[in-house]
C-alpha positions in Angstrom: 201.6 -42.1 -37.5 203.2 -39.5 -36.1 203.2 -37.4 -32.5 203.7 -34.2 -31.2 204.3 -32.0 -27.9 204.4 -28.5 -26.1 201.7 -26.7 -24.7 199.6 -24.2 -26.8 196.5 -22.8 -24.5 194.5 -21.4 -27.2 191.0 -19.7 -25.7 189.1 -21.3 -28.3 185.9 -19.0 -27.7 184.0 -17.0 -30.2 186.4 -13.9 -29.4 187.8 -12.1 -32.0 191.0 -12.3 -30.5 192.7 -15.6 -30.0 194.7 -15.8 -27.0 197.9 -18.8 -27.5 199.8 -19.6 -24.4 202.8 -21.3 -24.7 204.1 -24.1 -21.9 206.3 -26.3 -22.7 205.4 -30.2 -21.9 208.6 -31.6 -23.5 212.4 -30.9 -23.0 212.4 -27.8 -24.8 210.5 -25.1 -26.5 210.4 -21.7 -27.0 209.4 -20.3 -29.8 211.5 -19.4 -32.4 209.5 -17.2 -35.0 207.5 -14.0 -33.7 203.8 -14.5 -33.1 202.8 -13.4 -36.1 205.1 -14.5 -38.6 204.9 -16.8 -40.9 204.4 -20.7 -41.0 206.0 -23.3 -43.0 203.8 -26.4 -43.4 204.0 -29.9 -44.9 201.7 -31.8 -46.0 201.8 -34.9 -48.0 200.6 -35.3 -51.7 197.7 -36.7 -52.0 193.8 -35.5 -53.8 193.2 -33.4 -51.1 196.1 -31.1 -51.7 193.7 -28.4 -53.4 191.0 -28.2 -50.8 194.3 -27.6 -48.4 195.7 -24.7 -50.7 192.6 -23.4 -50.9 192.0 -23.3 -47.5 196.0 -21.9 -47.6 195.3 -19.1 -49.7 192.0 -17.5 -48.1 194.1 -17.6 -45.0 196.8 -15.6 -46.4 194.3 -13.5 -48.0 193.2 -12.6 -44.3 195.7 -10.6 -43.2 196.6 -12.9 -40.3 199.5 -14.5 -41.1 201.4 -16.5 -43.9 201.3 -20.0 -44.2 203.3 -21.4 -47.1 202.2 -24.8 -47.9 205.0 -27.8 -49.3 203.7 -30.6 -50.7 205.5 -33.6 -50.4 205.7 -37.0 -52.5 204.4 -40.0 -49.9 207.5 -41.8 -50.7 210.4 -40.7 -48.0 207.8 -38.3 -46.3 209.0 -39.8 -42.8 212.3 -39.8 -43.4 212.1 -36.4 -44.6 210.6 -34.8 -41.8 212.2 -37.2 -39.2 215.5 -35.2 -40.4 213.9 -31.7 -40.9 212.5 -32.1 -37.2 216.1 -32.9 -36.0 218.0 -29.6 -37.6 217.0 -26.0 -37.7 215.0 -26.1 -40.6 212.1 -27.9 -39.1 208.6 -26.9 -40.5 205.7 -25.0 -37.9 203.6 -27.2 -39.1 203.2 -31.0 -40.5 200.7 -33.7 -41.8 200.9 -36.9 -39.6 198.9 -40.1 -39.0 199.1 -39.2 -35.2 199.7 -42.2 -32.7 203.2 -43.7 -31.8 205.2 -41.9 -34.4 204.6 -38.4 -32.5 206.2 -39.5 -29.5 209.5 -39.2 -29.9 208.7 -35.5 -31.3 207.0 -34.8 -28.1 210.2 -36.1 -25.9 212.7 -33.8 -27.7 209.9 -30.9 -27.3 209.8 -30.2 -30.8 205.8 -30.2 -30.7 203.4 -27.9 -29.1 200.7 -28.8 -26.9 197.5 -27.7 -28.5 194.7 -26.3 -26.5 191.8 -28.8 -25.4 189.0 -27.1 -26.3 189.5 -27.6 -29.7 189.0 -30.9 -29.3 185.3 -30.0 -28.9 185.2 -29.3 -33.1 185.8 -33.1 -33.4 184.5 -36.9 -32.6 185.9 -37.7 -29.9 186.9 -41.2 -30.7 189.5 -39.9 -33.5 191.1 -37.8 -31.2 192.6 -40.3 -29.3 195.5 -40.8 -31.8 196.2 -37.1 -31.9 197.5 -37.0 -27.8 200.4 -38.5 -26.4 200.5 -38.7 -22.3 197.1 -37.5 -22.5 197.9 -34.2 -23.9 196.3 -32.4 -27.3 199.6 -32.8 -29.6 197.2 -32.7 -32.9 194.1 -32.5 -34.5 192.1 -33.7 -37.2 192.8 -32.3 -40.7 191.8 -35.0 -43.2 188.7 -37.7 -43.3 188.4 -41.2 -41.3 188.9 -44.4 -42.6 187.7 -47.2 -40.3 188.0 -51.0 -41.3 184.8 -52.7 -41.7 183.6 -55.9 -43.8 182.5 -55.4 -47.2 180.4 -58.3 -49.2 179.1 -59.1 -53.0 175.4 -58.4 -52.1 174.9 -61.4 -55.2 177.0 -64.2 -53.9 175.0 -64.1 -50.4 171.5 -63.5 -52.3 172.3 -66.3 -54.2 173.5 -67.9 -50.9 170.3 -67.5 -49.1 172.3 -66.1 -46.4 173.1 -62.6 -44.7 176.4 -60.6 -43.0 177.4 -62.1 -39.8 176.7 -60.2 -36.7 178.2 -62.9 -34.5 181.0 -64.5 -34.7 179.3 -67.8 -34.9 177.7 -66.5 -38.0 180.8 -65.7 -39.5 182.2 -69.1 -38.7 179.0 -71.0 -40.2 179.6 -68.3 -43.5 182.7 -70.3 -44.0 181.3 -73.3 -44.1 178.5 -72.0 -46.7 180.6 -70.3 -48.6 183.8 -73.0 -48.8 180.8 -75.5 -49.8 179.8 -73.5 -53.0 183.6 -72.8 -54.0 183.5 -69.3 -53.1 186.2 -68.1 -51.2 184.7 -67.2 -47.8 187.1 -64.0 -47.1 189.4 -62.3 -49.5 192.7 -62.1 -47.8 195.8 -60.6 -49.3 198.8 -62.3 -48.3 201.3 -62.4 -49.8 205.0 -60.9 -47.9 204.1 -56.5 -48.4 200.5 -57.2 -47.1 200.9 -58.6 -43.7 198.9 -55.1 -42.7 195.6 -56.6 -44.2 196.1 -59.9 -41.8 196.9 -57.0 -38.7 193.1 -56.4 -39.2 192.1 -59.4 -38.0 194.4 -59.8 -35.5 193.0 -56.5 -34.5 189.6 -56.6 -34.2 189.7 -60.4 -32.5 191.5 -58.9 -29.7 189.4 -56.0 -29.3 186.0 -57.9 -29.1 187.3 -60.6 -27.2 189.1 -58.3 -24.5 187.9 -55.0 -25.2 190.6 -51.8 -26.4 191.9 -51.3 -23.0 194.4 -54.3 -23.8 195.9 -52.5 -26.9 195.7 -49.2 -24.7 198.3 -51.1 -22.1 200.6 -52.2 -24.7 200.3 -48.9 -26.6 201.6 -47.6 -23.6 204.0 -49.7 -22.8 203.5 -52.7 -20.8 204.8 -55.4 -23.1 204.0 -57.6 -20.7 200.1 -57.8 -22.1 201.1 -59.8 -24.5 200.5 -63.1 -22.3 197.1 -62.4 -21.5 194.8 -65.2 -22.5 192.9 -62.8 -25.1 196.1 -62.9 -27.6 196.6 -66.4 -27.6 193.0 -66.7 -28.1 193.1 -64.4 -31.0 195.7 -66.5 -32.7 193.9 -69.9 -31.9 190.6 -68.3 -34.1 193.3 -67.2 -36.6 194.5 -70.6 -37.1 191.2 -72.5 -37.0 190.3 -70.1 -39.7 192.7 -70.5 -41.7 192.8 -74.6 -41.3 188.9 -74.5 -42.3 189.3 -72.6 -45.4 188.1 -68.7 -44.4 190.6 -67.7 -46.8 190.9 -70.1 -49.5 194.1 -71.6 -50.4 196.2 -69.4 -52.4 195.9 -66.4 -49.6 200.3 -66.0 -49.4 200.5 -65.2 -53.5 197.0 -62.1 -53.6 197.7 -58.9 -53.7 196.0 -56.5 -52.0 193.8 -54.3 -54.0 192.5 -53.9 -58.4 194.0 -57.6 -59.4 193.8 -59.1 -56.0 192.0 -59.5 -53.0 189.6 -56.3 -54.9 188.8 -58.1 -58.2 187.8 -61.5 -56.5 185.4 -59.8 -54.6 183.5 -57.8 -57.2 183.9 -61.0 -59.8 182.2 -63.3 -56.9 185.2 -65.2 -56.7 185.1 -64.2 -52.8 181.9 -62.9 -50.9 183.6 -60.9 -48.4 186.6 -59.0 -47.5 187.7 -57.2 -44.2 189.4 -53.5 -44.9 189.8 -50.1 -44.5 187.0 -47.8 -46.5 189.3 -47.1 -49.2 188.0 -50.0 -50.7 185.4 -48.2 -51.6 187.3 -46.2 -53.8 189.6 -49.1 -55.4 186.1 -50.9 -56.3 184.8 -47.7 -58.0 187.7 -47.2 -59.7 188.2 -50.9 -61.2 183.9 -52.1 -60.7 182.1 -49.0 -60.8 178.4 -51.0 -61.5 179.6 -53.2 -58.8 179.7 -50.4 -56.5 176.4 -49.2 -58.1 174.7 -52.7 -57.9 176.0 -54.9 -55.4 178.7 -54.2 -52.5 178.0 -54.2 -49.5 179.2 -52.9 -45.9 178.7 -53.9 -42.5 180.5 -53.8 -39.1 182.4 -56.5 -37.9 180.5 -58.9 -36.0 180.6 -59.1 -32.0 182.4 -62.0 -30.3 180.2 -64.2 -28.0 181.2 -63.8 -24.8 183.9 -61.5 -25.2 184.5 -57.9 -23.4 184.3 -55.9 -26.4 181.8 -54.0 -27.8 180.3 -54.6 -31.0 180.7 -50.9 -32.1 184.3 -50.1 -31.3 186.1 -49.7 -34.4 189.8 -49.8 -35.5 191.4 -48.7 -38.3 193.3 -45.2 -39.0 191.4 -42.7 -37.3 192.2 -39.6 -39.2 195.3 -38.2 -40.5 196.3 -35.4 -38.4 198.3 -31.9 -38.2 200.8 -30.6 -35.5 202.4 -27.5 -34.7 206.1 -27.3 -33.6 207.9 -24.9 -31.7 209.2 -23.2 -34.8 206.2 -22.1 -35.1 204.6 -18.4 -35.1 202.7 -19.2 -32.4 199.3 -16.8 -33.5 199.3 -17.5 -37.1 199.4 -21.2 -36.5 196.5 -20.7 -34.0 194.4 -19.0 -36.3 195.4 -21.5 -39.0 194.5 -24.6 -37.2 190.3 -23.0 -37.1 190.5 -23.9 -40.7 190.3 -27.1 -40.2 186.8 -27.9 -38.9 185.4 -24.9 -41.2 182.7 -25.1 -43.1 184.4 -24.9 -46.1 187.3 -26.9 -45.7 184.9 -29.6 -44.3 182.5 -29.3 -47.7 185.8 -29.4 -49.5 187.0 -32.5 -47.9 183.4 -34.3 -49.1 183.4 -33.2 -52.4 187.1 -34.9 -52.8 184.8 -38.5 -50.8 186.6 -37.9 -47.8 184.4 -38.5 -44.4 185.6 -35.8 -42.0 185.3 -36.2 -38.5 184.7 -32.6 -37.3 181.4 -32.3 -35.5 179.9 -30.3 -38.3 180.5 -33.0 -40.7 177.2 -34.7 -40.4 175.2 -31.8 -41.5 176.9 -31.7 -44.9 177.5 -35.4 -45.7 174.4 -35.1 -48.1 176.5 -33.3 -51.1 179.2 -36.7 -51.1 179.8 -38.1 -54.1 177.5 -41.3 -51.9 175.9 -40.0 -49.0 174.6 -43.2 -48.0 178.1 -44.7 -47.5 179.2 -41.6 -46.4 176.6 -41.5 -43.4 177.5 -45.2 -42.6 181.2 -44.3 -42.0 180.5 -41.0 -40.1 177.7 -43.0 -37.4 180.3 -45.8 -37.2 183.2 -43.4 -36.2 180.7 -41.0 -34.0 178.5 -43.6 -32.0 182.2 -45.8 -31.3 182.9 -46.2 -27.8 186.6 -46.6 -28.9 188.5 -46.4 -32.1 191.6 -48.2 -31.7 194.5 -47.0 -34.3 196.3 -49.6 -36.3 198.5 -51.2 -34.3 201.7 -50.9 -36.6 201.0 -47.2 -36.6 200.7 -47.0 -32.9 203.9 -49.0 -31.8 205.9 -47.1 -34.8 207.8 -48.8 -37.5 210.7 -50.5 -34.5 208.1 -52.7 -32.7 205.0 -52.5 -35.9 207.3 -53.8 -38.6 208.3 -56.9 -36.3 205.0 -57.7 -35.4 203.6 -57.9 -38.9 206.3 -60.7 -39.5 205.1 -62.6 -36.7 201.3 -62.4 -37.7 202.4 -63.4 -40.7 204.1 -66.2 -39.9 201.2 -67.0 -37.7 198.8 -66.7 -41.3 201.4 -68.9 -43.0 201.2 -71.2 -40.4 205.0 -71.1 -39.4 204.3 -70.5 -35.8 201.6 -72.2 -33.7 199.4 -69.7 -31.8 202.0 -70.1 -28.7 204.6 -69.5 -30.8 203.2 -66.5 -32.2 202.7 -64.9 -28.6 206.1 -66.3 -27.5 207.7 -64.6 -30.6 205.8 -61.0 -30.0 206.5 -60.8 -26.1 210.3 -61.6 -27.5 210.3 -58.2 -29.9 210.7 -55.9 -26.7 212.7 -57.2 -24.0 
């Protein structure tokens, strides 16, 4: 969630010599470290921290430049670089999640504006989150993590049935499902998990009107909130939740090993919509249920809807910028290591899906190459990838709109009230 600015022309060719032109595309920017100095970068804590110092120290090891790496606890990692990047001590570098949160970087012309041609290392539907205005302000650095349905393979054997591709085939699924006492979909509900309900909300819009309609709100016309495709969206929420899609006790689960996780791998529910770390919370709580019997598929298509079937939403990738603080050639030569071989192989040995375009060729040594291939097509062959909406709009319009589609979930609002409420958050 986070954005960036500045212009960085880097002549990403097979020269020896790497060429970084600065232009600044916000309010401010010159550099303040030499060209070759060194580079302070953040990055948040997390498994792949080793494959990053790795990649850290062979740089250093170069005789290109410094970069010293800080790793920092997820916990307060916004606010912490929110109030770095507004004092002199701001980092050259930083980890983000890309989208809305990079914008107000990009204003104040903290960021830099990379050079396009990098863009060619990468999918091109997960670099969408990493511009603002149009403009290169990041790049991938980490894996993808689409949202997608996965299903207990047994409870639909036993069902006689198969994952929906249509909507219509979802709908009837409810009805088999509810009939047997098997919670149709897995939902978590309860108040911190409004962002598993965003999903839906999500991909209903998309198929029925296609991503441009997110695009237009992303960008600022608040006004899209009264086209017909929302208030659709929340009159399919509603009749699924009045015909029993998501059982009954959906506003006291948990997300996750206890909760919406465990009643999919005990058959308690046959299906559940989330991002592809659910892979990893199922191995880590079922790991012959993994083995044996879950299953993945994209969400169905809408009838009659504008969308295609293979856009995808979810988090892209998680992303790095460079700020004007920067040393403007070290930090170019830095950001090559991240669609290297190496740091790529690295990234897939830790079960990350990177989405740099030599990923595909070494998806083989995952720890599952079959689910690793699925993610990387899905991401690849997308005609859009839209970013989760409460990253996108930040946390001042995201956090109010995860009340309001929870509300709509609970069934405190009606599906005008829901879009009544929404176009109300920004005035």
């Amino acid at each position: 969630m986070n954005r960036v600015s500045r212009r960085w022309f880097l002549t990403a060719t097979a020269a020896t010599t790497l060429s970084v032109t600065v232009a600044g595309c916000g309010s401010s920017g010159s550099s303040t470290s030499s060209p070759t100095g060194n580079v302070d970068f953040w990055t948040l804590q997390d498994p792949t921290n080793s494959v990053q110092k790795t990649a850290v120290d062979s740089f250093n090891s170069a005789g290109k430049g410094k970069v010293s790496m800080t790793v920092i606890a997820t916990d307060g990692y916004k606010d912490k670089l929110r109030t770095a990047m507004g004092s002199a001590k701001m980092p050259g570098m930083f980890f983000s999640w890309g989208g809305g949160s990079l914008d107000d970087y990009v204003k104040a012309g903290k960021l830099v504006e990379l050079d396009g041609m990098l863009g060619t290392h990468f999918l091109p539907s997960a670099l969408a989150a990493g511009k603002v205005d149009n403009k290169l302000v990041a790049i991938p650095c980490r894996g993808t993590q689409p949202v997608f349905l996965f299903y207990n393979k047994k409870v639909f054997a036993d069902a006689g049935v198969e994952p929906p591709k249509t909507y219509a085939e979802l709908q009837n699924l409810v009805k088999v499902f509810k009939g047997k006492g098997i919670t149709p979909f897995a939902l978590a509900g309860n108040a911190s998990s409004s962002w598993t309900e965003l999903m839906w909300v999500e991909y209903l819009v998309d198929r029925l009107a296609g991503p441009v309609l997110f695009e237009k709100i992303q960008n600022g016309d608040w006004s899209q909130w009264g086209d017909p495709a929302v208030l659709k969206t929340a009159q399919m929420i509603k009749e699924l939740v009045d015909g029993g899609a998501f059982g009954k006790n959906y506003g006291s689960v948990n997300y996750g090993a206890g909760g919406t996780s465990t009643l999919l791998n005990k058959g308690k529910a046959a299906m559940v919509l989330m991002g592809s770390w659910e892979y990893a919370v199922q191995q880590g709580e079922a790991p012959d249920f993994v083995k044996n019997d879950l299953g993945y598929v994209a969400f169905p298509s809408v009838e009659g809807g504008k969308g295609d079937v293979g856009n995808v939403v979810g988090n892209p990738t998680n992303y790095l910028s460079v700020t004007t603080a920067a040393a403007k050639d070290t930090a170019a030569e830095f950001l090559k290591t991240t669609y290297s071989d190496s740091y790529v192989q690295g990234l897939i040995e830790k079960g990350e899906v990177p989405v740099t375009s030599n990923a595909e060729k070494l998806l083989a040594k995952a720890p599952d190459p079959a689910y690793a291939k699925f993610q990387y097509d899905m991401v690849a062959k997308a005609p859009s990838f839209t970013q989760s909406w409460d990253q996108a709009l930040g946390l001042t319009l995201g956090t109010p709109l995860l009340t309001e589609i929870q509300k709509l979930f609970n069934g405190q609002s009606s599906p005008e009230q829901f879009v009544s409420a929404v176009q109300a958050i920004k005035k």
